[in-house]
C-alpha positions as a printed Julia matrix, in Angstrom:
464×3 Matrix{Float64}:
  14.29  -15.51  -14.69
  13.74  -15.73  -10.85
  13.99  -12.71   -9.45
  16.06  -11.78   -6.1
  14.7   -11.76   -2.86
  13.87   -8.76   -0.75
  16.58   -9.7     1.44
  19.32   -9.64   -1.82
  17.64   -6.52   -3.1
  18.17   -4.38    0.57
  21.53   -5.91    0.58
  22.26   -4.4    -2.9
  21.15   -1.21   -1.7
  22.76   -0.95    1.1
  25.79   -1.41   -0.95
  24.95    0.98   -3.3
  24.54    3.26   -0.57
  27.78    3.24    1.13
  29.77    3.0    -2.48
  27.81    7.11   -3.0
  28.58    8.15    0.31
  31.92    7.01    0.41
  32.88    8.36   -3.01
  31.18   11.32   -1.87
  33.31   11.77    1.36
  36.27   10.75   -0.49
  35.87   13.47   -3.35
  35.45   15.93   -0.59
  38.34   15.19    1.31
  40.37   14.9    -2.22
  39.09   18.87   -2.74
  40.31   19.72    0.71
  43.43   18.1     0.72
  44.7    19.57   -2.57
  43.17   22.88   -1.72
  45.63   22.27    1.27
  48.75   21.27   -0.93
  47.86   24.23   -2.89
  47.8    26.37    0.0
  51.28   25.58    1.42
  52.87   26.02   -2.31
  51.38   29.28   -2.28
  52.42   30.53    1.4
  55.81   29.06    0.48
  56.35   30.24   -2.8
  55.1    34.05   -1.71
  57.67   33.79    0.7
  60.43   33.28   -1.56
  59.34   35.83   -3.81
  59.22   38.6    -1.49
  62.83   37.46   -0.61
  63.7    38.01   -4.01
  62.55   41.15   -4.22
  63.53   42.51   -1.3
  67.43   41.58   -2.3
  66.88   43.14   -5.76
  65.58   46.67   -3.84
  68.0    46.48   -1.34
  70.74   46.47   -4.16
  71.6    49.96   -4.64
  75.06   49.67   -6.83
  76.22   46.92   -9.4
  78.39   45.38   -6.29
  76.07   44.94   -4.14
  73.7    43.34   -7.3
  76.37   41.17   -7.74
  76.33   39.45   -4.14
  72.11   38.92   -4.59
  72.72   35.29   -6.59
  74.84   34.22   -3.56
  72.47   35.61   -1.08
  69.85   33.45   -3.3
  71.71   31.04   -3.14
  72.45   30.52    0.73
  68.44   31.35    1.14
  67.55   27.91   -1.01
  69.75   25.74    1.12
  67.2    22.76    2.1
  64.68   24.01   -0.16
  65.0    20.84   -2.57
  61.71   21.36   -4.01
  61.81   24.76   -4.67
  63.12   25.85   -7.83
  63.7    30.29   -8.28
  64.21   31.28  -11.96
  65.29   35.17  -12.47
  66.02   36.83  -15.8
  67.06   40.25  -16.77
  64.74   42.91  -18.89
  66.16   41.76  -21.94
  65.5    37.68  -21.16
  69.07   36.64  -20.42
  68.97   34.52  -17.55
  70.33   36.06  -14.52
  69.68   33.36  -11.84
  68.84   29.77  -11.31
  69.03   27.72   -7.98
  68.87   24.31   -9.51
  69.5    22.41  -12.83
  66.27   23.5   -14.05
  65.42   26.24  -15.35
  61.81   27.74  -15.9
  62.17   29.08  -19.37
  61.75   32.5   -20.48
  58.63   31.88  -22.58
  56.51   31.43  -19.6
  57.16   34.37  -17.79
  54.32   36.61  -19.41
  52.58   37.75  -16.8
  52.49   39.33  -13.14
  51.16   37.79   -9.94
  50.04   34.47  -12.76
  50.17   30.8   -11.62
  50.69   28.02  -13.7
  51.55   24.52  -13.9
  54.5    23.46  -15.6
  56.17   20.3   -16.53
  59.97   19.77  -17.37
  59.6    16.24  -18.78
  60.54   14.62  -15.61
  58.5    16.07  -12.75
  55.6    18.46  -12.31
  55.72   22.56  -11.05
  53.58   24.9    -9.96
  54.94   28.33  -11.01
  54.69   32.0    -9.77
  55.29   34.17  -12.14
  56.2    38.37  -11.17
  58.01   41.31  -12.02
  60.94   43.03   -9.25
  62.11   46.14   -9.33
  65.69   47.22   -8.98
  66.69   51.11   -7.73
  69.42   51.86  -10.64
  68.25   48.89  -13.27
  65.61   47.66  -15.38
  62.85   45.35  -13.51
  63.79   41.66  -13.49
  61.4    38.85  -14.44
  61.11   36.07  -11.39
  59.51   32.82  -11.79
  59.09   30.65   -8.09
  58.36   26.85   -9.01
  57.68   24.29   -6.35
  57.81   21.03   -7.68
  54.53   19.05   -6.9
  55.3    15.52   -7.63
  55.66   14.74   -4.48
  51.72   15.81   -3.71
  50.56   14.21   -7.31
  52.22   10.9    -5.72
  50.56   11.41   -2.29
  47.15   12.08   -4.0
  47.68    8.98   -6.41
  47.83    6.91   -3.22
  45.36    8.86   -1.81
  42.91    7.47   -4.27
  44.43    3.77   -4.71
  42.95    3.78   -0.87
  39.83    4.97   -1.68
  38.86    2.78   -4.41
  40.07   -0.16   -2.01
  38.58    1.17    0.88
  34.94    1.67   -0.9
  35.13   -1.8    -2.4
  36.06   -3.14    1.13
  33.63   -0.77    2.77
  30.57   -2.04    0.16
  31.26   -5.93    0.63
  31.12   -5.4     4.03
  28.32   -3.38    4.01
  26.47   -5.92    1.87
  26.98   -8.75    4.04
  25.62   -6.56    7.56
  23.14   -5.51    5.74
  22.19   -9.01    4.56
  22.15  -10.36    8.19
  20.62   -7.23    9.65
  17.63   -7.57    6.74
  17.46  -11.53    7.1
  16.85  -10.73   11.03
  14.6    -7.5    10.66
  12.64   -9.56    7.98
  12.22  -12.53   10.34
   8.24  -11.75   11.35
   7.29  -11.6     7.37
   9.11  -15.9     7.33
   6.88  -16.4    10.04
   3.96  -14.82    8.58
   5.0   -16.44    4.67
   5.74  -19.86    6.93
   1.73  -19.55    8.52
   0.17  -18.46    5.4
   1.68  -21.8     3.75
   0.21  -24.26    6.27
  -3.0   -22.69    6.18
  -6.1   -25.16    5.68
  -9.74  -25.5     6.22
  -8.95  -27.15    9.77
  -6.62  -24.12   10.82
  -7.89  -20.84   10.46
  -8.32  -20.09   13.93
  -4.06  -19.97   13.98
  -2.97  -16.14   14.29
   0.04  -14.31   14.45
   1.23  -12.31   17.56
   1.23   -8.61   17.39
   3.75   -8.24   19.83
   7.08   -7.74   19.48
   7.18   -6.99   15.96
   8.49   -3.75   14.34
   6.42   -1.68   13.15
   6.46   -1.57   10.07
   5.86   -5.44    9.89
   2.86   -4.88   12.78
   0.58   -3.7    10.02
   1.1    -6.45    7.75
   0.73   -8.56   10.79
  -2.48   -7.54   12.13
  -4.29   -7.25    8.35
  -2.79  -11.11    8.11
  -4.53  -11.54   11.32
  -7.86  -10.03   10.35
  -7.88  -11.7     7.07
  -7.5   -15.02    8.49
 -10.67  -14.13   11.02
 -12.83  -13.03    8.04
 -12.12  -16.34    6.14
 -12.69  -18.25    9.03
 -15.76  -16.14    9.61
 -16.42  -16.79    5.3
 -15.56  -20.74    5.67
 -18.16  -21.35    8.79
 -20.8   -19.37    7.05
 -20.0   -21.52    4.11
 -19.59  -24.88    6.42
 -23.15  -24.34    7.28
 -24.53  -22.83    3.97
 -24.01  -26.44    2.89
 -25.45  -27.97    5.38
 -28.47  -25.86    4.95
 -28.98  -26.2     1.43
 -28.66  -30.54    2.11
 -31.15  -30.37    4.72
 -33.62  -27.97    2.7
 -33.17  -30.53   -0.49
 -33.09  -33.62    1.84
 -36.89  -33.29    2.68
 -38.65  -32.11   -0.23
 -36.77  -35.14   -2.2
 -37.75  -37.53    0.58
 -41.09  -36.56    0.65
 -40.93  -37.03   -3.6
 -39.54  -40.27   -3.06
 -41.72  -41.52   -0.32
 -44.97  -40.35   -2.62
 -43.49  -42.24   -5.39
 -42.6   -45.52   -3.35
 -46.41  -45.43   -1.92
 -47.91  -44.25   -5.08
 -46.08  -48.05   -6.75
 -46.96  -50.08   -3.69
 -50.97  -48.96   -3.88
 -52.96  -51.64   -4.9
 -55.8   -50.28   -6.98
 -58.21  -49.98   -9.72
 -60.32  -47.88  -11.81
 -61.85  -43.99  -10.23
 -59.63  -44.64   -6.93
 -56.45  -45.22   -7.98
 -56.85  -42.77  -10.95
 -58.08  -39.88   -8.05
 -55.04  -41.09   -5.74
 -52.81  -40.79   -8.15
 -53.92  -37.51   -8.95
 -53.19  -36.39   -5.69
 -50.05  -37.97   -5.48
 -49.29  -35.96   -8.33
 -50.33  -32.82   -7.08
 -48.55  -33.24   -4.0
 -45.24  -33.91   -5.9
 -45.93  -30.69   -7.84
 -45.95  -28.24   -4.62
 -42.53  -29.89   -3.59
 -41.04  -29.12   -7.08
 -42.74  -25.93   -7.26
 -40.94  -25.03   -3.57
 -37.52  -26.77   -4.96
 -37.67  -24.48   -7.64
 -38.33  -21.39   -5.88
 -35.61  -21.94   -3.68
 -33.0   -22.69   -6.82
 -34.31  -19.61   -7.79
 -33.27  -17.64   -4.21
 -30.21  -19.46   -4.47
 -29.46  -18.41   -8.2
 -30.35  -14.33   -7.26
 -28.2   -14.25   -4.2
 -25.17  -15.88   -6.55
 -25.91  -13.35   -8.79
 -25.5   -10.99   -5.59
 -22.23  -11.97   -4.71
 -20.86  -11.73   -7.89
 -22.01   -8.44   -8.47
 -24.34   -8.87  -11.54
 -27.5    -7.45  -10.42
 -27.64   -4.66  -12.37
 -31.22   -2.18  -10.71
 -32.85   -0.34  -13.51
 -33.48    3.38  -13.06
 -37.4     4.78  -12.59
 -39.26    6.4   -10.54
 -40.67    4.05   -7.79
 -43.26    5.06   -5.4
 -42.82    2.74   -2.31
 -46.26    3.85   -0.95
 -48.24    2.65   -4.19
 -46.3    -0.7    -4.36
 -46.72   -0.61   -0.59
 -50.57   -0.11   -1.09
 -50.46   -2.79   -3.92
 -48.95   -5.27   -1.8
 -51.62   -4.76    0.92
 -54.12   -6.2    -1.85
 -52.63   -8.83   -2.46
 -51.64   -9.73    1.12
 -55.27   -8.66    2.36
 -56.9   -12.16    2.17
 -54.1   -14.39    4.32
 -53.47  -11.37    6.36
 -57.63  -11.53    7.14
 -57.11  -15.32    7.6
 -54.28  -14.53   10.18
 -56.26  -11.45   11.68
 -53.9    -9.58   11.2
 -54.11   -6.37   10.29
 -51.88   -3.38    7.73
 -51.59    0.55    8.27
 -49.17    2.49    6.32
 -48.08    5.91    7.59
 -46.43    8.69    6.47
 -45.12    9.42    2.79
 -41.72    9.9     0.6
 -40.51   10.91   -2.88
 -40.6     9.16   -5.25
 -37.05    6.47   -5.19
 -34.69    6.03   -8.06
 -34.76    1.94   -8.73
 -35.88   -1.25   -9.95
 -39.78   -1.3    -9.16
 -39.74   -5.38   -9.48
 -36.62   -5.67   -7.25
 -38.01   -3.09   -4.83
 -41.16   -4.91   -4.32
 -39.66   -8.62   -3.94
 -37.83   -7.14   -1.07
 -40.66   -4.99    0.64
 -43.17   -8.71   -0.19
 -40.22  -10.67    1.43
 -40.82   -8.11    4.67
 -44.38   -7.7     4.77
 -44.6   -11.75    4.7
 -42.01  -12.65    7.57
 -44.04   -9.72    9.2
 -47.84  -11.15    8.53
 -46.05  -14.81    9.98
 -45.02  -13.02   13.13
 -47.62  -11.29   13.87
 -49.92  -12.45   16.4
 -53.87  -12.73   15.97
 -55.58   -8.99   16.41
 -52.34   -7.03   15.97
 -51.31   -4.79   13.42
 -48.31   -4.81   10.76
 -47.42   -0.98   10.19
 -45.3     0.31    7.04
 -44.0     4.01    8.01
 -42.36    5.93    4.98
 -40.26    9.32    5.86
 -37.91   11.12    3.66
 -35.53   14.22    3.68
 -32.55   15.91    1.5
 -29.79   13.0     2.7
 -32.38    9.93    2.31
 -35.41    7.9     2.45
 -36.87    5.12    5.19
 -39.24    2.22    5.11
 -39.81    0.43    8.04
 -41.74   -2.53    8.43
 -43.0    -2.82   12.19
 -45.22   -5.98   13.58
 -45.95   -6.8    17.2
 -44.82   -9.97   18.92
 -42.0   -11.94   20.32
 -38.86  -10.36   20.89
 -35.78  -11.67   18.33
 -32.85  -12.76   21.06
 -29.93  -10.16   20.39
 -27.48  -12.87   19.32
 -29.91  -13.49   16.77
 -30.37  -10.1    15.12
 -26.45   -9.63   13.49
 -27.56  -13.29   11.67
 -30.98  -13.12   10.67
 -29.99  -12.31    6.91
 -27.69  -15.04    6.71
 -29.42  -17.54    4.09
 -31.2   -20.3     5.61
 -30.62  -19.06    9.22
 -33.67  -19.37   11.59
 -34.12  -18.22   14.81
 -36.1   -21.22   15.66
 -32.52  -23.74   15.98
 -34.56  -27.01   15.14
 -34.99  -25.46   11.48
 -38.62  -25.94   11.27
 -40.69  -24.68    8.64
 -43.35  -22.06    9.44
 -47.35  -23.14    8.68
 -47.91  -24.79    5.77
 -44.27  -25.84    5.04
 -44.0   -21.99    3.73
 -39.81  -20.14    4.44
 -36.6   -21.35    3.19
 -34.76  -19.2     5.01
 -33.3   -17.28    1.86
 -35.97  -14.17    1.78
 -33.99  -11.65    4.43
 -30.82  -13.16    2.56
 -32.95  -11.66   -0.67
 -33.55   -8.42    1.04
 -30.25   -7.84    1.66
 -29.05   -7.72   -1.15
 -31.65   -5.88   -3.2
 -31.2    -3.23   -0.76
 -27.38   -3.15   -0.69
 -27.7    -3.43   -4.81
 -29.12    0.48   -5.0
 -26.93    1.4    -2.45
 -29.07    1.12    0.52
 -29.07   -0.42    3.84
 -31.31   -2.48    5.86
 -31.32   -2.98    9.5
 -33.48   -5.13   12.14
 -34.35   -3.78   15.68
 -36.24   -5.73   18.58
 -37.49   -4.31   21.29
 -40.54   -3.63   23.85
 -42.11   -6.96   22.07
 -41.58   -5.13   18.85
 -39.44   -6.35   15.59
 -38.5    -3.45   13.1
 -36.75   -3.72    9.44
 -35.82   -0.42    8.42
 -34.57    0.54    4.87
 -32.29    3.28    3.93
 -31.78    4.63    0.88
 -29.3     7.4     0.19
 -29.45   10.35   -2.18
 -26.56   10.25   -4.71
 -23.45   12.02   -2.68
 -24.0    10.75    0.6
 -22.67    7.62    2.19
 -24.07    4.63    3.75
């Protein structure tokens, strides 16, 4: 079942809306308007009922009792709806001013109201007692027929129903249009996001004149589409990186192969050149394999799946046991390594740890020139621990520095290998996201003909 739009659903509401408030207002005004009737009845009828007794009191002999029905009489002229009932102590009836009569049975109390019905139309009834100077008190009952207000009231409500229905179908229908127009930005945003393709994703919305409410959505539309344009160029040249990292290796394979069947060639020679041959092919699928490899752990990255192990690392051992095994190419280079300062011990993955700080201390020996030195400074404190790899030489450009762990970027824009065919471009990419996979953060400073990587790692409770 399709459900309704946000448009239909507003509309609805709005409706709903003005059907409560209206029956609201009209049950109030129903309240107040027979709290009104009620209130004339009751001035009117008190009126006639002091009348009443003020004949009966004023009588003060059976003659001048005598002349009170007339008196009653010529006091109801024009009061059509009023209807004065009087009997005597013993329940005869003594007066009536119409053709009905309240009857006897109700008149059992003093000061009481009550409604009444004769069959035919409705009363509301006073009920008292009135005192006579030579006779027994007299039982009055003052009804005021109220048939007239039931009628009024009947309408009264007829109107309200029709009005509500009216006012709620209108309501609907503004509310529809004024919806369908407030909603217009979100089309335009639902229209954009519809068209959107690889070649347009530098289209944005415009933040102004939009209400507010919409201006949010708009400008997290907006910085969504940057970050997958941002996502789709990194991945534009990701591919083109990975192509031109396979292309050679798999040229050089098939250009060794191609010689290798056009040599011409017998006995110890040919065996020896195609041993060499061989081993040549071997370092290019050795390298191919590596960087599969790289490529594999980063996927692994991105997908969250490397999973650190917990122990206690001590990055100044693995940093010492990394100089030993770096000492011999570092010698070659003459270049040499210090390491300064000390921290506790880290919480980690020991293997993980020391890819990353190898991946360093490698781009460092490269870059390093001939007589310098490659420091390793370790400092810690309660909120976390640093490791910085420092090496002398060229500054890194600062446009450079924000991309430099991007896989397969190069400072060097012609993409050429460093000596000896060694870098694919992946090991900052690798560093990354070791770090960032205990929580850490690494950073790259370059300055004063000085490049610095810096590692942080935070104690459990602090942020990055």
């Amino acid at each position: 079942m399709k459900s309704l739009s946000l448009t239909t659903r507003l509309s609805l509401l709005f409706s709903a809306s003005a059907v409560i408030v209206l029956l609201g207002l009209g049950w109030v005004v129903e309240r107040a308007v027979q709290a009104h009737f009620i209130e004339m009845d009751r001035h009117e009828m008190d009126g006639k009922l002091s009348l009443v007794r003020n004949l009966l009191l004023r009588a003060r002999s059976a003659s001048e009792l005598e002349s009170v029905p007339r008196q009653l009489e010529n006091a109801m002229v024009g009061h059509h709806h009023l209807l004065v009932t009087v009997y005597t102590a013993d329940g005869s009836l003594w007066f009536n001013s119409g053709t009905t009569q309240v009857p006897n049975t109700l008149l059992d109390g003093s000061g009481r109201w009550q409604n009444w019905n004769d069959g035919a139309n409705d009363y509301r009834v006073l009920m008292d007692h009135a005192s006579t100077a030579f006779s027994p008190p007299f039982r009055i009952a003052i009804a005021q027929d109220i048939s007239h207000h039931e009628l009024f009231m009947r309408d009264f409500r007829r109107t309200l129903v029709m009005t509500t229905a009216l006012a709620a179908l209108l309501t609907a229908v503004l509310g529809w249009v004024a919806t369908r127009t407030g909603l217009r930005p979100l089309r335009r945003v639902v229209a954009l996001a519809t068209h959107i393709e690889a070649s347009r994703l530098d289209e944005r919305l415009p933040e102004s004149h939009v209400p507010a409410e919409i201006e949010t959505l708009v400008a997290a539309f907006n910085a969504m589409l940057a970050r997958l344009e941002d996502s789709f160029r990194r991945l534009s040249e990701f591919s083109s990186d990975i192509a031109h990292e396979l292309r050679t290796p798999v040229s050089n394979l098939m250009t060794q192969t191609q010689v290798a069947l056009a040599s011409v060639g017998s006995g110890k020679d040919q065996a020896e050149h195609y041993r060499e041959i061989l081993y040549s092919s071997l370092e290019e699928y050795e390298r191919m394999a590596q960087m599969i490899g790289d490529m594999l752990f980063l996927a692994q990255a991105d997908n969250g799946l490397l999973k650190p192990g917990h122990e206690d690392v001590d990055l100044s051992s693995e940093t010492l046991a990394l100089f030993d095994f770096f000492e011999a190419w570092a010698e070659e280079r003459g270049v040499g390594l210090a390491l300064s300062g000390s921290a506790r011990p880290l919480q980690g993955d020991r293997l993980m740890l020391r890819r990353a700080l190898s991946n360093l201390l490698t781009n460092a020996i490269r870059h390093t020139p001939s007589g310098e030195i490659v420091t390793v400074s370790l400092t810690s404190d309660w909120e976390q621990l640093r490791l910085g790899v420092e090496n002398p030489g060229q500054e890194i450009p600062p446009e450079h520095l924000t991309r430099l762990f991007d896989r397969f970027y190069r400072v060097d824009q012609a993409r050429l290998r460093g000596e000896g065919g060694e870098g694919s471009g992946l090991g900052l990419a690798i560093v990354k996201s070791i770090i960032e996979a205990h929580g850490g953060k690494v950073q790259v400073t370059s300055e004063a003909n000085k490049t610095r990587f810096e590692l942080r790692f935070y104690v459990a409770g602090h942020d990055v």
